[in-house]
N, C-alpha and C positions, 0 to 999 in steps of 0.2 A: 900545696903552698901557694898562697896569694902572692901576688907579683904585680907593681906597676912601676914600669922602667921607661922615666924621659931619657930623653934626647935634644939634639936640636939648639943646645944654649951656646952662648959666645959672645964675641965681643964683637961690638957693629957700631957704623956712626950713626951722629942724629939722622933722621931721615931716611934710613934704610931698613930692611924688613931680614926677620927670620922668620922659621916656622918650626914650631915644635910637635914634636912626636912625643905620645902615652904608648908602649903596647901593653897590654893586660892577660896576664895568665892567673888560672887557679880558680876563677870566674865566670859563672855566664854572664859574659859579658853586655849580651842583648837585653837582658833586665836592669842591666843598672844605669842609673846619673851618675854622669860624666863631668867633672869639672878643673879648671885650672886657679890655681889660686898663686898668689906672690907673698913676699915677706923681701922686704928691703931692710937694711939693718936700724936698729933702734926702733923700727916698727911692727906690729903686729900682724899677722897674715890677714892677706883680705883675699876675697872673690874677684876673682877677673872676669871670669868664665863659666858657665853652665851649657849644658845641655843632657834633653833628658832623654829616655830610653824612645820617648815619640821621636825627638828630633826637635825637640821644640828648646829654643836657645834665650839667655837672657845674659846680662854684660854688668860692668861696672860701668861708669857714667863717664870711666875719665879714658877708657877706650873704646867707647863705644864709636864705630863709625873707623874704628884703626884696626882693629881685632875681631877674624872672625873663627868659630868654634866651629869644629864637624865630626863627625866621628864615621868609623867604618866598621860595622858589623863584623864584616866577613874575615878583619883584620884581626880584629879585638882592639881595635887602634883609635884612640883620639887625639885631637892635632887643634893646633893654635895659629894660626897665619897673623903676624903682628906686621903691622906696614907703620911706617911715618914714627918709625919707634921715636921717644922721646928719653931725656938724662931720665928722666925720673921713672920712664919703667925697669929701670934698673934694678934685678931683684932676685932674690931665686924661686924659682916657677917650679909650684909641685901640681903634680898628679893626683885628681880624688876620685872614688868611685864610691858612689853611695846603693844600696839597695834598704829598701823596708823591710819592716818585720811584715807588712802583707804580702809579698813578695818572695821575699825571705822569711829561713826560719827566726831570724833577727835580726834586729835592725843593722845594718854591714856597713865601716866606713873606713877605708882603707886611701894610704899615703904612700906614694914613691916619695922617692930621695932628694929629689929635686936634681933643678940643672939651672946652672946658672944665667942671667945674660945681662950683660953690661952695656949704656950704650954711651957714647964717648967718644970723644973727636980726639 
């Protein structure tokens, strides 16, 4: 049974940082792309976050330089470090894990639950 369980979310003022936790079960985890993505309400989920099974990382434009992406193998663990949070990343932050059908026996795209984080003075 596949598993991807955040952590990590909460409430924080403008200007201050959390860090979120993925761990991942049910998966090799070493094959697959790693990503975090948001969903604020009335809006549609977007990409925050990538990283792929090199280590090779890519952002959305509106965190880029606040937010950085990393993952640990040995954990099964990927992680979010968000600094200089702002109102508007306010949102619930899920967990993705993608693998290929080259890779895989096909193509694999799996969601935790999310967790949420609000940021507000």
């Amino acid at each position: 049974q596949v598993q991807l369980v955040e952590s990590g979310g909460g409430l924080v003022q403008p200007g201050g940082s959390l860090r979120l936790s993925c761990a991942a079960s049910g998966i090799n985890f070493n094959i697959y792309d790693m990503g975090w993505y948001r969903q604020a309400p009335g809006n549609q989920r977007e990409l925050v976050a990538r990283i792929t099974r090199g280590g090779s990382t890519n952002y959305a434009a509106s965190v880029k330089g606040r937010f950085t992406i990393s993952r640990d193998n040995a954990k099964n663990s990927v992680y979010l470090q968000m600094n200089n949070l702002k109102p508007e990343d306010t949102a619930v932050y899920y967990c993705n894990g993608k693998c290929s059908r080259f890779l895989c026996s096909r193509d694999m795209d799996y969601w935790g639950k999310g967790t949420l984080v609000t940021v507000s003075s």
